[in-house]
N, C-alpha and C positions, 0 to 999 in steps of 0.2 A: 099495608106495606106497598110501596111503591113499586112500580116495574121496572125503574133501573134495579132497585136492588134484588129482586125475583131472579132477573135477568143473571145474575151474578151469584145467587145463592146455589149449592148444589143441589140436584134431582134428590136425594136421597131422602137429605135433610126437608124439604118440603111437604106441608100436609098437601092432602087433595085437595081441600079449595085453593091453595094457592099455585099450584100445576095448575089449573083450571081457566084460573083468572088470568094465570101467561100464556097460556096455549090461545085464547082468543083472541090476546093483544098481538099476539105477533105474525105478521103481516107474512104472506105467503112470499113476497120478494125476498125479507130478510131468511125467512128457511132457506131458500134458493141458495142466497150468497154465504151460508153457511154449509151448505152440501156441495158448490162447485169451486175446484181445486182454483186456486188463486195465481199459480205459476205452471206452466207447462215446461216439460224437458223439452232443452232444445236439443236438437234434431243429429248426431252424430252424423260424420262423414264413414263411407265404408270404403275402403279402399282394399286392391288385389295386387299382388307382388310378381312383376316378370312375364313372360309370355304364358307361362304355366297359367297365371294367375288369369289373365286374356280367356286362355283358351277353357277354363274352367268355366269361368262368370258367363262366355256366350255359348257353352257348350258344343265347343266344336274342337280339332285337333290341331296340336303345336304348331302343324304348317298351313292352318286356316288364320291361325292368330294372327301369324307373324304377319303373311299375306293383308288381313286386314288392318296390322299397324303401320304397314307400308305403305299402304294407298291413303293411309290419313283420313280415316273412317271415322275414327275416334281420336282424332290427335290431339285435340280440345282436353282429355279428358286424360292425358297421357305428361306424365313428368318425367323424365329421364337426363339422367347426368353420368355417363359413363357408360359403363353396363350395367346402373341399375335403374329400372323401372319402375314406377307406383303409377299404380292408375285409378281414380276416381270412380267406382264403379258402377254407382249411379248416373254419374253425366255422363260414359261408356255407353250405358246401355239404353239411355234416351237418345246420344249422338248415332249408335246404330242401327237403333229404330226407324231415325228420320232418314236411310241410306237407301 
């Protein structure tokens, strides 16, 4: 029996010598690429809501938030259309890292 068709036949159904004879042919790289996941999740965005949302993510209080959305700490990282706010809370908290 050939090894494409080994390759293709189920574990079950195979005697031992023929497990045997595929487990030597098959080359430790293709194990590899049989064990490592092919697509990665991409990466979600996290985002926080309002100064509430500020003042949670850097742990500190409503009027430190606001304080530090004023000075444009994080303004980078800050959407805002009216009264409402969304802020990026990732780039937030690298933008007030580097401060």
């Amino acid at each position: 029996m050939y090894i494409s068709e080994l390759k293709e036949k189920p574990v079950w159904q195979m005697t031992g010598e023929e497990l045997l004879q595929l487990l030597q042919t098959v080359s430790i790289k293709e194990f590899q690429q049989l064990n490592t996941p092919q697509e990665t999740q991409p990466t979600t965005k996290r985002y926080v809501y309002g100064i509430r949302g500020i003042a949670d993510l850097l742990g500190c209080s409503i009027t430190t938030a606001n304080k530090i959305k004023k000075e444009g700490h994080i303004k980078k990282a800050i959407i805002q259309r009216g009264r409402k706010i969304i802020v990026d809370a990732d780039l937030a908290l690298e933008l007030f890292a580097k401060k």
